[in-house]
Rosetta silent file (secondary structure, phi, psi, omega in degrees, C-alpha in Angstrom):
SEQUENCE: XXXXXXXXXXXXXXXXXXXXXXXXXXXXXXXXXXXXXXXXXXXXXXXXXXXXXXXXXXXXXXXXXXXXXXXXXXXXXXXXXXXXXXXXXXXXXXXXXXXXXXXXXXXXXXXXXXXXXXXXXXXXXXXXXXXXXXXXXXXXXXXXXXXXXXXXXXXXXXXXXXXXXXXXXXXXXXXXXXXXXXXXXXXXXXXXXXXXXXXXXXXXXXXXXXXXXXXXXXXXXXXXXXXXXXXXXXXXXXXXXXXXXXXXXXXXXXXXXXXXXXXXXXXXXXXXXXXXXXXXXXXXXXXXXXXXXXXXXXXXXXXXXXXXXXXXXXXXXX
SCORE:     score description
SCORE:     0.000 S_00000001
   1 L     0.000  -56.109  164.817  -19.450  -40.305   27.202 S_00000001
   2 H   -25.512  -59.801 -178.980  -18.685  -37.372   29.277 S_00000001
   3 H   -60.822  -54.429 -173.041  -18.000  -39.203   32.543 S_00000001
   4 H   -75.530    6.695  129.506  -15.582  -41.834   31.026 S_00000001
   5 H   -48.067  -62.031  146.386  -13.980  -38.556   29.528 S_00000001
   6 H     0.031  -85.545  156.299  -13.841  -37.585   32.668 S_00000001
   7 H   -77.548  -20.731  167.658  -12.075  -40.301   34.408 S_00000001
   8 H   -29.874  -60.105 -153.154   -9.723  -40.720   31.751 S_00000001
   9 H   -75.108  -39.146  173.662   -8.304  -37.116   32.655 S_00000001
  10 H   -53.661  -33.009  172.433   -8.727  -37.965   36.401 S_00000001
  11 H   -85.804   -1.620  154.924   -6.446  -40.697   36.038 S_00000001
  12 H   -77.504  -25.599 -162.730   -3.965  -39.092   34.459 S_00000001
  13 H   -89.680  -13.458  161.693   -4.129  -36.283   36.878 S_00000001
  14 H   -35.411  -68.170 -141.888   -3.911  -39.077   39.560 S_00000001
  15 H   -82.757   -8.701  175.469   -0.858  -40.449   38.261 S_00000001
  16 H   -86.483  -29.601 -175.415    0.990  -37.017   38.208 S_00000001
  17 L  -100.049  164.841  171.475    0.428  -35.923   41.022 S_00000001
  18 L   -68.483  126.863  171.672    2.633  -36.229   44.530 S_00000001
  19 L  -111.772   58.546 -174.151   -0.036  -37.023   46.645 S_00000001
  20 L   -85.662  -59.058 -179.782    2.427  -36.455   49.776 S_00000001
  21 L   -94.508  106.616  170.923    1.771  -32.912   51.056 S_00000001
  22 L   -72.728  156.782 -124.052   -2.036  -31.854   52.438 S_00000001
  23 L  -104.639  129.316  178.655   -3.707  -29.250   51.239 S_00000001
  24 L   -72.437  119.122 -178.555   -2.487  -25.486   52.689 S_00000001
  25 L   -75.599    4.035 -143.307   -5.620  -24.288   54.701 S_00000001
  26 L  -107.677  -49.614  178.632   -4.293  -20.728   54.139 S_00000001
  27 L   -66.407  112.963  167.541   -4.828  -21.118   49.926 S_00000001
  28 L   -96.173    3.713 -141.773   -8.222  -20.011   48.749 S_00000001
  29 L   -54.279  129.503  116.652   -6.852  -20.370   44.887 S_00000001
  30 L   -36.081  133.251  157.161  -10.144  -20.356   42.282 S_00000001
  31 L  -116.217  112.157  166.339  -10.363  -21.283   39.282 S_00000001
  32 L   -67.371  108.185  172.549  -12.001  -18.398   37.207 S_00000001
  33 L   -95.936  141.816  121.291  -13.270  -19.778   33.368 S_00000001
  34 L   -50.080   81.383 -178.402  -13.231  -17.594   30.961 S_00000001
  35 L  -110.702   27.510 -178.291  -16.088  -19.066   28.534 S_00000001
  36 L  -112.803  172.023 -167.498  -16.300  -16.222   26.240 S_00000001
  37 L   -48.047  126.786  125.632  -14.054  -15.823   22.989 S_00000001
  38 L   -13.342  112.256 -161.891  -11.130  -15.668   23.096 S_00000001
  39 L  -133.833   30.965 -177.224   -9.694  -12.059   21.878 S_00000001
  40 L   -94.127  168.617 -157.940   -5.738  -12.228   22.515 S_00000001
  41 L  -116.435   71.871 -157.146   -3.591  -11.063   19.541 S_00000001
  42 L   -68.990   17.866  163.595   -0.624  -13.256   18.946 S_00000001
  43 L   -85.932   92.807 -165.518    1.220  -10.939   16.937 S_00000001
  44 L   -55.696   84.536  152.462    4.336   -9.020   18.596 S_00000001
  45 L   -68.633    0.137 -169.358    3.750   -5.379   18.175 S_00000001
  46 L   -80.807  174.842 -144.101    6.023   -3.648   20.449 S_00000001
  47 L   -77.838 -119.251  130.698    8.953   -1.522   19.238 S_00000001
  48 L   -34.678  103.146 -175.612   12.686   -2.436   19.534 S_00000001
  49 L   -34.231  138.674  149.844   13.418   -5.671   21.591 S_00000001
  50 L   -32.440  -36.235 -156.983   14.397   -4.152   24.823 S_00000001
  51 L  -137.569  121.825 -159.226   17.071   -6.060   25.284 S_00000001
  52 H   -53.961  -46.299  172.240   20.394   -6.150   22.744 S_00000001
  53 H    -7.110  -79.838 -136.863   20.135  -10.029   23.348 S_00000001
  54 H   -53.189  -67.962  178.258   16.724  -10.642   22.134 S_00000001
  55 H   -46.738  -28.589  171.526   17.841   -9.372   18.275 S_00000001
  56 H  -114.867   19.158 -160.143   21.149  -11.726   18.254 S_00000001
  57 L    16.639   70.837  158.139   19.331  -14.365   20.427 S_00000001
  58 L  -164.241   73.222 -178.713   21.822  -15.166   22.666 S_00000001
  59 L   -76.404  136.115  169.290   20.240  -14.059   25.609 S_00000001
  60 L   -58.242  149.505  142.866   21.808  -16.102   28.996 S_00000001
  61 L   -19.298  -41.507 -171.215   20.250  -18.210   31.321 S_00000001
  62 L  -103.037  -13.266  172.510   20.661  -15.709   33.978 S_00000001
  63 L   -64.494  -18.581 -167.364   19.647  -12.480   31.412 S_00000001
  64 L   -94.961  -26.848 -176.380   16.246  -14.469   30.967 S_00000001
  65 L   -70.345  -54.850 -155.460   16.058  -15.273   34.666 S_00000001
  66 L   -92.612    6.170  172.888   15.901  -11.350   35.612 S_00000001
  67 L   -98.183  153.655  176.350   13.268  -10.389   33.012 S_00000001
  68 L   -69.450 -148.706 -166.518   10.135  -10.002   34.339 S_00000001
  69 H  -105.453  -39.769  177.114    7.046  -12.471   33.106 S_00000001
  70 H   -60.685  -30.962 -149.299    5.644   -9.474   31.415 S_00000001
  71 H  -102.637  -47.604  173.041    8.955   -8.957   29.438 S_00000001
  72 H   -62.599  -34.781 -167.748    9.341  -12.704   28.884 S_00000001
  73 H   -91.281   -8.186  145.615    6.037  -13.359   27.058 S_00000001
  74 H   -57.303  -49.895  168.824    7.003   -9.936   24.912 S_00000001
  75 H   -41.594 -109.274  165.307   10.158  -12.329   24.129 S_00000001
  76 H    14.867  -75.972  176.354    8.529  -14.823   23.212 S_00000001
  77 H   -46.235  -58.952 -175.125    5.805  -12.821   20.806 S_00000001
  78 H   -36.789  -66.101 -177.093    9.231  -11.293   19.202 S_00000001
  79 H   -57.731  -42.827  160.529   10.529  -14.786   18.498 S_00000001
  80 H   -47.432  -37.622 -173.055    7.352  -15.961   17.190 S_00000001
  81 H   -83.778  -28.504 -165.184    6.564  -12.829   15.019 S_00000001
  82 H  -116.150  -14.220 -145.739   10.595  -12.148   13.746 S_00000001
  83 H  -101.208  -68.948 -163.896   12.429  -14.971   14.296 S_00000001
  84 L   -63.125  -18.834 -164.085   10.192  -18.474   13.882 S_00000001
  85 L   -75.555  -13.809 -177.388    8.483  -17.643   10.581 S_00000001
  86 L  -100.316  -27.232  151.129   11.013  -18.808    8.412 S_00000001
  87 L   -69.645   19.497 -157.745   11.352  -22.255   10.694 S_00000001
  88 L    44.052   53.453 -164.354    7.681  -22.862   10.368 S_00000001
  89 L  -168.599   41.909  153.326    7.019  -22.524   13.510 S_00000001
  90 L   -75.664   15.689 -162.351    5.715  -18.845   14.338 S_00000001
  91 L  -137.302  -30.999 -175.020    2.157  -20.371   15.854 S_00000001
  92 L   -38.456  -22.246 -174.025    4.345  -23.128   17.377 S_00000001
  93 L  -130.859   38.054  150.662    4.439  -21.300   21.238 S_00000001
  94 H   -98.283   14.833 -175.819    2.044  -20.476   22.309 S_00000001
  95 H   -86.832  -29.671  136.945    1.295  -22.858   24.629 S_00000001
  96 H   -13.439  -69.561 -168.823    4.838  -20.944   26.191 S_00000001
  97 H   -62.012  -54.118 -160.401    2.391  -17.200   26.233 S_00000001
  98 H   -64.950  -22.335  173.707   -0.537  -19.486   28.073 S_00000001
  99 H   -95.700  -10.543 -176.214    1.725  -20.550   30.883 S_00000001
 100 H   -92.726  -10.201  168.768    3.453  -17.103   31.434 S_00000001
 101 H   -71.279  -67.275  160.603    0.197  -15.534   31.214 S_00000001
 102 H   -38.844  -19.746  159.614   -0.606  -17.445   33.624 S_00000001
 103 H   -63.431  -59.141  179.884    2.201  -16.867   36.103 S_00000001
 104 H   -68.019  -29.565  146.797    1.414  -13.484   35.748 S_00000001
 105 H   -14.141  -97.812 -175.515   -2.514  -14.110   35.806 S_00000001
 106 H   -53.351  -16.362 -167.912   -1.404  -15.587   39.463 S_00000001
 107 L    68.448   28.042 -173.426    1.996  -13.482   40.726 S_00000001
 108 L  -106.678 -161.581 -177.110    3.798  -16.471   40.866 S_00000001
 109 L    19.639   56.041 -172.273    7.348  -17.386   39.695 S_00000001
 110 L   -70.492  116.160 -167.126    8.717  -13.672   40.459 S_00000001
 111 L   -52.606 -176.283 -141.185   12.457  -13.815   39.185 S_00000001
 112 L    25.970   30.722  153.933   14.977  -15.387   41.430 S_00000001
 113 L   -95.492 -171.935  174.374   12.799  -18.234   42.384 S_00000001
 114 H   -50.169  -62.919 -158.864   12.682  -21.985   41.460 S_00000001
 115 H  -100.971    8.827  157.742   10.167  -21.644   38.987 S_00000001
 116 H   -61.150  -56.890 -176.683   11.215  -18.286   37.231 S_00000001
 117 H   -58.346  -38.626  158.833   14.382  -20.316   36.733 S_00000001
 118 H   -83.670    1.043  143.633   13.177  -23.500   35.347 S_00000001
 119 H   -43.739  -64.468  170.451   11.033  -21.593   33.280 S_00000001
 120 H   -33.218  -59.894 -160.825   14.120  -19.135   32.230 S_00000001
 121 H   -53.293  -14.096 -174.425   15.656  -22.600   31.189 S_00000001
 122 H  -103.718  -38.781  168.361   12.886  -23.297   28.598 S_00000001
 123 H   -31.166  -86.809 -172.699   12.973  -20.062   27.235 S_00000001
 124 H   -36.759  -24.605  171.961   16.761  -20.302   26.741 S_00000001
 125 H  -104.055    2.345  175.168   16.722  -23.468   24.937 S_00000001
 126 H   -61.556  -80.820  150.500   13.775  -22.391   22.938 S_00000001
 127 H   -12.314 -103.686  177.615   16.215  -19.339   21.686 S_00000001
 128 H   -11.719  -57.058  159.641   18.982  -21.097   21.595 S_00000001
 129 H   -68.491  -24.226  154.405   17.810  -23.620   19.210 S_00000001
 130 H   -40.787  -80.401 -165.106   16.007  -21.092   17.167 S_00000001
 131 H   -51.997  -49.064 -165.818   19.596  -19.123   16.535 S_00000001
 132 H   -61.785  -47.402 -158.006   21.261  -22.933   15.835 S_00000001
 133 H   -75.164  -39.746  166.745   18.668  -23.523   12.927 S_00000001
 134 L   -70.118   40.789  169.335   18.891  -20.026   11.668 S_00000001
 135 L    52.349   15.223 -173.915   22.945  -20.042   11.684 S_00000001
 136 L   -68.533  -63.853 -142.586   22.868  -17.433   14.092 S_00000001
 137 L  -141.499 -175.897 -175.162   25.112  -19.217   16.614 S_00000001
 138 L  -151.369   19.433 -167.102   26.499  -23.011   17.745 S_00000001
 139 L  -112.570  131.093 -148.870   26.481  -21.932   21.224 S_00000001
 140 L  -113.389   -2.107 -147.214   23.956  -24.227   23.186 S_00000001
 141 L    26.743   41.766  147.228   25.030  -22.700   27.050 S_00000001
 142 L    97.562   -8.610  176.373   25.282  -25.867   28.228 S_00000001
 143 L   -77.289  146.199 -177.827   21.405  -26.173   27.928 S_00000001
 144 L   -96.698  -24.031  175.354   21.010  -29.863   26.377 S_00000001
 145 H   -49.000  -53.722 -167.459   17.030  -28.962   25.245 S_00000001
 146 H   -79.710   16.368  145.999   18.677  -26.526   22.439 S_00000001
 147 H   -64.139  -64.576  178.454   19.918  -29.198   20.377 S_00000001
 148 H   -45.377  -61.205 -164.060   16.474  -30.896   20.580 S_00000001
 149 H   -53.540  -57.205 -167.578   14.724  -27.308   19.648 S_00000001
 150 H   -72.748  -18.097  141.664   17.354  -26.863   16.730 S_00000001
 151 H   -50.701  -63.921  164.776   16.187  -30.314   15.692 S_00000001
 152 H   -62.132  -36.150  166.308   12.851  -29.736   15.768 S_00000001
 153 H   -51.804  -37.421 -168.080   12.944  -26.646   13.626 S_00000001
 154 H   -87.650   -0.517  151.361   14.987  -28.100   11.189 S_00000001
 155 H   -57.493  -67.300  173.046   12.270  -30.599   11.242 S_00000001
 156 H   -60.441  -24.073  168.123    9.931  -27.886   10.661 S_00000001
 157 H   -35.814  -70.246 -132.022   11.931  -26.699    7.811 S_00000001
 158 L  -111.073   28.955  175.790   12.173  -29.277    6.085 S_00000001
 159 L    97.170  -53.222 -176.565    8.519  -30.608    6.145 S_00000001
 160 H   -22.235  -51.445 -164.028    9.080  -33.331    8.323 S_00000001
 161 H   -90.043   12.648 -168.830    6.824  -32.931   11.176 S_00000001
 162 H   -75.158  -15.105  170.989    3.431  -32.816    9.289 S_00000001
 163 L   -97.410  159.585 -170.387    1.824  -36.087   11.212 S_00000001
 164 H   -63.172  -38.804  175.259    0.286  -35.193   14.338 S_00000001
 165 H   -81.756  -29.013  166.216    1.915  -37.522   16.670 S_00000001
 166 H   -72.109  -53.962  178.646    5.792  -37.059   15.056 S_00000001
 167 H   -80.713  -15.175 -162.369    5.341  -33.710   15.920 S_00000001
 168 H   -98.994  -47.406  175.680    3.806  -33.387   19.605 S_00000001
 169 H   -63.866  -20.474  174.213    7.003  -36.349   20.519 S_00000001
 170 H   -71.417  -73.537 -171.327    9.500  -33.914   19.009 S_00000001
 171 H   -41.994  -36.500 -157.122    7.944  -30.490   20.817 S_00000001
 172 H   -96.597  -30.936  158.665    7.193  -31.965   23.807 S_00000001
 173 H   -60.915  -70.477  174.058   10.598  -34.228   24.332 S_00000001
 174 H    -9.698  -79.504 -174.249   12.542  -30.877   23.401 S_00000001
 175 H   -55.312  -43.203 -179.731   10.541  -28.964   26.258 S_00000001
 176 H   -57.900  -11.382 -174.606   10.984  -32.054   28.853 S_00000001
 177 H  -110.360   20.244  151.134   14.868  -32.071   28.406 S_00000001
 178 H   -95.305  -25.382  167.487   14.381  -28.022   28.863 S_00000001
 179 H  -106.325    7.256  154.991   12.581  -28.435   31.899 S_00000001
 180 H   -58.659  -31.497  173.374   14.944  -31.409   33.456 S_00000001
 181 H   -91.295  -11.132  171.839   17.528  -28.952   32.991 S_00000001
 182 H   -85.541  -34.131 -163.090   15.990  -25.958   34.986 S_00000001
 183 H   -65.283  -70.247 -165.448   14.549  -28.417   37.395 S_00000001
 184 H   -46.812  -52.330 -166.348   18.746  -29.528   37.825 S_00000001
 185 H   -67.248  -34.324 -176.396   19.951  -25.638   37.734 S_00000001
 186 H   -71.942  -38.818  156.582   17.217  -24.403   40.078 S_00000001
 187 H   -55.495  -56.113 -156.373   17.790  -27.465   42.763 S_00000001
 188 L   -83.575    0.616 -167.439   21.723  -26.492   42.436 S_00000001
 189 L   -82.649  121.941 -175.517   21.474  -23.046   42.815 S_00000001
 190 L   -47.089  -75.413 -143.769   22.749  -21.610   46.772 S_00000001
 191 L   -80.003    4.927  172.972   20.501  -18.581   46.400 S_00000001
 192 L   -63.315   90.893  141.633   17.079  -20.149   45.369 S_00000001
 193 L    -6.164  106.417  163.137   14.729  -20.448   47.583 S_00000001
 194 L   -32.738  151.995  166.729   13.245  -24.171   47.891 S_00000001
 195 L   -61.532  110.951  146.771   10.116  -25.034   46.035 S_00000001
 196 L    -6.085  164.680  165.187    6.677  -25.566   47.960 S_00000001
 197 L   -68.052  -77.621 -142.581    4.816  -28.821   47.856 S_00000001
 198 L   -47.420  -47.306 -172.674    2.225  -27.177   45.931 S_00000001
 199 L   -76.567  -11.507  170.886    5.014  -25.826   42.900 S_00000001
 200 L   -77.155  -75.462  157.518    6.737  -29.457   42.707 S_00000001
 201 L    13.566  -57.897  178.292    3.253  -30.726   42.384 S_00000001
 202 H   -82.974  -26.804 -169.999    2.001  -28.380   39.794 S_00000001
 203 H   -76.392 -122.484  164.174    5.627  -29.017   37.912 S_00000001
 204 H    50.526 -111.873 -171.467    4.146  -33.125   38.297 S_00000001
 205 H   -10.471  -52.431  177.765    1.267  -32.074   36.653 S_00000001
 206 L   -56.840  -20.781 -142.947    2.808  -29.907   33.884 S_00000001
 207 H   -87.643  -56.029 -175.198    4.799  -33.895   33.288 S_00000001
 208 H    -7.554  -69.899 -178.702    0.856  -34.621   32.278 S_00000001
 209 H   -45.423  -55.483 -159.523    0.860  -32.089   29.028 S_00000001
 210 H   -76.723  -28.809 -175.658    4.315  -33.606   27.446 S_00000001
 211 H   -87.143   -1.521  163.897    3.541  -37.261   28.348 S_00000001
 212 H   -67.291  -24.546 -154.734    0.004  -36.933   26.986 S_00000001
 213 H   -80.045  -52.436 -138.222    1.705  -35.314   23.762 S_00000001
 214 L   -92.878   -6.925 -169.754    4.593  -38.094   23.529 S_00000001
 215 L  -119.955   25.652 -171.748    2.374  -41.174   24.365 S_00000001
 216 H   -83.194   -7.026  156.160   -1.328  -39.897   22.329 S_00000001
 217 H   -58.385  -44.223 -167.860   -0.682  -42.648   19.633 S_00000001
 218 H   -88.327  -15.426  175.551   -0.610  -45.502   22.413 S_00000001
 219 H   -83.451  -28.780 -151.049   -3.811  -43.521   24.490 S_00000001
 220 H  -108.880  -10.066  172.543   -5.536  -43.401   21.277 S_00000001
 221 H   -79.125  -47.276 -170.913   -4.875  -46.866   20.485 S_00000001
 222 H   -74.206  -47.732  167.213   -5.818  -48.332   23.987 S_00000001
 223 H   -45.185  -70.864  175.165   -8.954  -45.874   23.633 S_00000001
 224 H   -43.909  -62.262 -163.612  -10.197  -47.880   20.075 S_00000001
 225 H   -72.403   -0.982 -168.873   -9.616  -50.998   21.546 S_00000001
 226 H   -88.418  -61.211 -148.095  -11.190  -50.665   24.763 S_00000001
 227 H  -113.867   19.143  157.892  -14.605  -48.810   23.795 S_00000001
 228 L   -23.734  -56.471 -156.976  -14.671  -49.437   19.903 S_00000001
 229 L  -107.447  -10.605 -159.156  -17.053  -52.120   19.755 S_00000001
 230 L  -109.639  -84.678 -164.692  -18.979  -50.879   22.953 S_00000001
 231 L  -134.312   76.266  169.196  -19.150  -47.169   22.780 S_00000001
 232 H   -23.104  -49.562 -151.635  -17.676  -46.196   19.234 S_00000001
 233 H   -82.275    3.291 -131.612  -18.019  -42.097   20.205 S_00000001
 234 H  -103.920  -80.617 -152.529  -15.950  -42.420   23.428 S_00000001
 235 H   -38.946  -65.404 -161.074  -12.324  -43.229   21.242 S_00000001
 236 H   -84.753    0.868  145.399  -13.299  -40.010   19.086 S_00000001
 237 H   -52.483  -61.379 -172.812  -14.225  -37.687   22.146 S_00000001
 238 H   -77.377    7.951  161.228  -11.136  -38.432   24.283 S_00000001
 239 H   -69.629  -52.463 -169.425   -9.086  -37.829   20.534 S_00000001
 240 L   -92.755   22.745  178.248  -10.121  -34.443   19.867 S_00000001
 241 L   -90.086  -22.279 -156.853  -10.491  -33.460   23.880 S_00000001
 242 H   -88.286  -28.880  158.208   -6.605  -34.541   23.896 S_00000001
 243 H   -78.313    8.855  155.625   -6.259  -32.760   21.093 S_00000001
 244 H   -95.592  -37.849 -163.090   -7.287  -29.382   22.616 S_00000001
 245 H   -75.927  -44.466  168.102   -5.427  -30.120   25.423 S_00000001
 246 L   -97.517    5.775  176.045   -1.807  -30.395   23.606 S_00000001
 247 L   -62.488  108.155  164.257   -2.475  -28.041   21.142 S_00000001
 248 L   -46.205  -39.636 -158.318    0.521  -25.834   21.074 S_00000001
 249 L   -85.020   -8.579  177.361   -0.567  -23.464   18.861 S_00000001
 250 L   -75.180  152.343  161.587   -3.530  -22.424   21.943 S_00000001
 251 L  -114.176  -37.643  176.774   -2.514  -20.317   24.231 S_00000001
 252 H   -65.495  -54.984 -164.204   -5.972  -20.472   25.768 S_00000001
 253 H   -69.424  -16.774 -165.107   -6.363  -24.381   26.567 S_00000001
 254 H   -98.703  -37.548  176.369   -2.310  -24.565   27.829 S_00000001
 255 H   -64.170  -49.988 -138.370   -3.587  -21.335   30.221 S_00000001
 256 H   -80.657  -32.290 -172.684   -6.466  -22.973   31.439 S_00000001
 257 H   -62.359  -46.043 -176.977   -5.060  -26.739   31.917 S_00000001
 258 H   -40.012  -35.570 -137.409   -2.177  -24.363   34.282 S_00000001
 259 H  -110.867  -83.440  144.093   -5.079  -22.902   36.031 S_00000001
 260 H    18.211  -71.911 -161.820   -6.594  -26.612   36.605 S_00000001
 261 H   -68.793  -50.831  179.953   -3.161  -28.219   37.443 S_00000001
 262 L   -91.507   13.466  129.412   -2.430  -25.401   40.061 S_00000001
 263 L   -41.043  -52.841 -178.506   -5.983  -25.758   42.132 S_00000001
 264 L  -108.836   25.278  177.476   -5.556  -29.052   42.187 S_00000001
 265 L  -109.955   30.603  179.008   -1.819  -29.313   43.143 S_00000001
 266 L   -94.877  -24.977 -173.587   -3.650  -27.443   46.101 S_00000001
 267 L   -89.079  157.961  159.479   -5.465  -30.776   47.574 S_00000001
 268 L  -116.361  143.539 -159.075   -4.011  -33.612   49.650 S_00000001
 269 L  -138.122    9.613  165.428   -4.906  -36.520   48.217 S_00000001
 270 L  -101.645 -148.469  109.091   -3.140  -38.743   50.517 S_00000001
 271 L    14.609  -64.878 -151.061   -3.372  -40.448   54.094 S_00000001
 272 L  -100.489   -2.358  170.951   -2.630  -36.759   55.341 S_00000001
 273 L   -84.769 -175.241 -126.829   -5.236  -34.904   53.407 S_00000001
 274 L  -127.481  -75.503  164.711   -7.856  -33.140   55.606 S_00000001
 275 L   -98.353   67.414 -154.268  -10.572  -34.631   53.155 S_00000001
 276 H   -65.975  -29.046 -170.952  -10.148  -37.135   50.878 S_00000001
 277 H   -98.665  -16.995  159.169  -14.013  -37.708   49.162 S_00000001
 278 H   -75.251   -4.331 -167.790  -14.253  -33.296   49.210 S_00000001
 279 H   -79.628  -47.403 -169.789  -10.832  -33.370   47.256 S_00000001
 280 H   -87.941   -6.631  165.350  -12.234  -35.883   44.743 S_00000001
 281 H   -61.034  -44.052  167.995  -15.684  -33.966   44.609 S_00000001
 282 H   -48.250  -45.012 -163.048  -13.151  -30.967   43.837 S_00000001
 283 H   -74.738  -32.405  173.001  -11.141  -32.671   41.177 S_00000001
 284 H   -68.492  -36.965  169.138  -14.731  -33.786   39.523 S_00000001
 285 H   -23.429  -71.372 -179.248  -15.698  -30.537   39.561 S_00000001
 286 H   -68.647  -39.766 -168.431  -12.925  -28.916   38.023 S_00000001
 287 H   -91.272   -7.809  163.222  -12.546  -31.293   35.654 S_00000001
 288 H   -51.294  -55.240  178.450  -15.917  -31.053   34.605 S_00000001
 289 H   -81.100  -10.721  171.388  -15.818  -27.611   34.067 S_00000001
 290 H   -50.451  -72.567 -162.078  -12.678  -28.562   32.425 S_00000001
 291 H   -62.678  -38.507  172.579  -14.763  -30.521   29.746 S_00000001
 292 H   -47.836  -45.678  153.588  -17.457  -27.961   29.637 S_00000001
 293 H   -87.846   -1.470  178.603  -14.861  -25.255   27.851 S_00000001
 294 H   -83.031  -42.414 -178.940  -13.440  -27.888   25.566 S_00000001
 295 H   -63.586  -32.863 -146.931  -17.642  -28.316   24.678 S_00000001
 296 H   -90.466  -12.617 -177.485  -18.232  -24.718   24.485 S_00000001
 297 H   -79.815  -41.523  165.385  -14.584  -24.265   22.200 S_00000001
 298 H   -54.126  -53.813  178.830  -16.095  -26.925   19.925 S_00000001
 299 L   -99.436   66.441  145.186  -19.072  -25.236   19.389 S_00000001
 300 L    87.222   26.340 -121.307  -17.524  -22.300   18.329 S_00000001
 301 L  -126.391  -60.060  179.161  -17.452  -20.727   21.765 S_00000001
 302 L  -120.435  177.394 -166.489  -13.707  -20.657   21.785 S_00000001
 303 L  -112.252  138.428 -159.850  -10.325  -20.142   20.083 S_00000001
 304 L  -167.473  160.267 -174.915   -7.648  -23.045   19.057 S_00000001
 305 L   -90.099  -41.885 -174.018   -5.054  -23.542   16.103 S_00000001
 306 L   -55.777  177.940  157.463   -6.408  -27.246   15.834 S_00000001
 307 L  -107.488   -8.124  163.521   -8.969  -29.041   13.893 S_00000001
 308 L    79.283   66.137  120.622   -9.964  -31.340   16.926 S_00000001
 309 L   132.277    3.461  138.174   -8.132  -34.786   15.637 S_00000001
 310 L   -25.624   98.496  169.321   -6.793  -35.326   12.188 S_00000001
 311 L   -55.396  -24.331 -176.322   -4.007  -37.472   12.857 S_00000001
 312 L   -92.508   -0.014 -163.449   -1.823  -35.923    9.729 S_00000001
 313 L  -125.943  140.613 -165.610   -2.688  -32.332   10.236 S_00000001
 314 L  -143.154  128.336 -143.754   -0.969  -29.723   12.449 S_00000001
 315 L   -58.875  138.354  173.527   -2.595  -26.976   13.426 S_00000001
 316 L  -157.349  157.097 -167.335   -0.731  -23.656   11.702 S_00000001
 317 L   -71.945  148.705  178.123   -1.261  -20.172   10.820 S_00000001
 318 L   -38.867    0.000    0.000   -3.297  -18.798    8.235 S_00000001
């Protein structure tokens, strides 16, 4: 069961990636698991927001760009803890703290780069759509994601979003038309430094998370019908592995698939890679150990919002 778990993930991670650009001899990147508990606090204790912004949420594109990563995922925590509880949706982002933890975790996307900036942009339409469902504001800055966001909350409001699959196509189109639009602002911007191979790549990858979330009715269907009748256990592995894997409400499983995704947007995996059968020894590897904390989170190892596959139920705080 494992292995054809396995390849499942590889062939998504296949189909994501550029496999254009060989592998930087210079990058030693790791991947360090973490396979003990989980002990982060999702509750925003710090004082005042920092920033007047944060309190009438309608912080800028470029005010969001210039906070650090440390500062953003204090945002973030704010919005979850003051803002989101009355949208349903204070548990809703953390898979948002697991990737900026991870930036910082790595030193990467330091503002005024590419990906501080498409990043900024999903912050801002996160906000931004927040403020439209609470009546704060009507002002969207031109981001097109904080319509979607101000949908889905009012989604969340009003009940709506309680099957598993309604909600992961709302959350995750909402973030893809937030990071289409950073992707656009960050390409148009004079003073950006181009992206790397490796960070378009890793963005590729990131495409993985939303199109797993927006297509896991039609994977889980094609999953029954394939190994149903064959290998019954295989359909209800790759459910609730997919369903660690898009859980929003994790912050851990959203860090680790980042940590995954940017290792292996480290290989060349074309023509032009240095090694093509150590790359895919790498990718089994990783993805191994991949499956190996999703086993050790089932048995009670690790920390998740989910329930591991209940199509009607979405995971939410206590």
């Amino acid at each position: 069961m494992k292995p054809l778990v396995i390849v499942w993930f590889l062939t998504l991670t296949v189909w994501a990636l550029n496999p254009i650009t060989p592998r930087d001899p210079r990058d030693q990147t790791v991947i360090t698991i973490n396979k003990g508990k989980d002990t982060h606090s999702y509750d925003y204790s710090g004082t005042n927001p920092v920033d007047g912004c944060w309190e009438s949420l309608d912080c800028s594109l470029t005010q969001i760009e210039t906070m650090s990563m440390a500062s953003r995922l204090e945002f973030i925590k704010y919005l979850s803890t003051w803002r989101l509880d009355t949208l349903h949706s204070s548990d809703q982002f953390r898979a948002f703290e697991g990737v900026i933890t991870f930036f910082m975790r790595k030193d990467i996307a330091g503002s005024g780069t590419w990906l501080s900036l498409v990043n900024a942009a999903c912050i801002e339409a996160l906000q931004r759509g927040a403020a439209i469902s609470l009546g704060l504001s009507s002002n969207t800055g031109g981001n097109p994601a904080s319509e979607k966001w101000a949908d889905y909350f009012h989604q969340r409001r009003t009940g709506r979003l309680t099957d598993r699959s309604a909600h992961d196509i709302s959350w995750a189109g909402a973030e893809q038309a937030a990071v289409d639009y950073g992707i656009r602002r960050a390409d148009s911007s004079l003073h950006t430094e181009k992206p790397s191979g490796r960070v378009l790549r890793w963005m590729q990858f990131t495409r993985v998370y939303r199109t797993a979330m927006q297509y896991r009715r039609t994977i889980l269907w094609l999953m029954r019908m394939g190994f149903t009748f064959t290998s019954p256990s295989v359909p209800m592995a790759v459910e609730s592995f997919l369903d660690w894997v898009t859980d929003v409400t994790d912050a851990t499983s959203t860090g680790f698939l980042a940590d995954v995704a940017w290792t292996l947007s480290a290989l060349g995996l074309s023509q032009h890679g240095e090694d093509p059968v150590a790359d895919s020894e790498t990718m089994l590897k990783i993805i191994t150990e991949f499956w190996e904390v999703f086993q050790l989170k089932n048995n009670g190892g690790g920390s998740g919002g989910g329930d591991g596959g209940k199509e009607s139920d979405i995971p939410s705080r206590k």
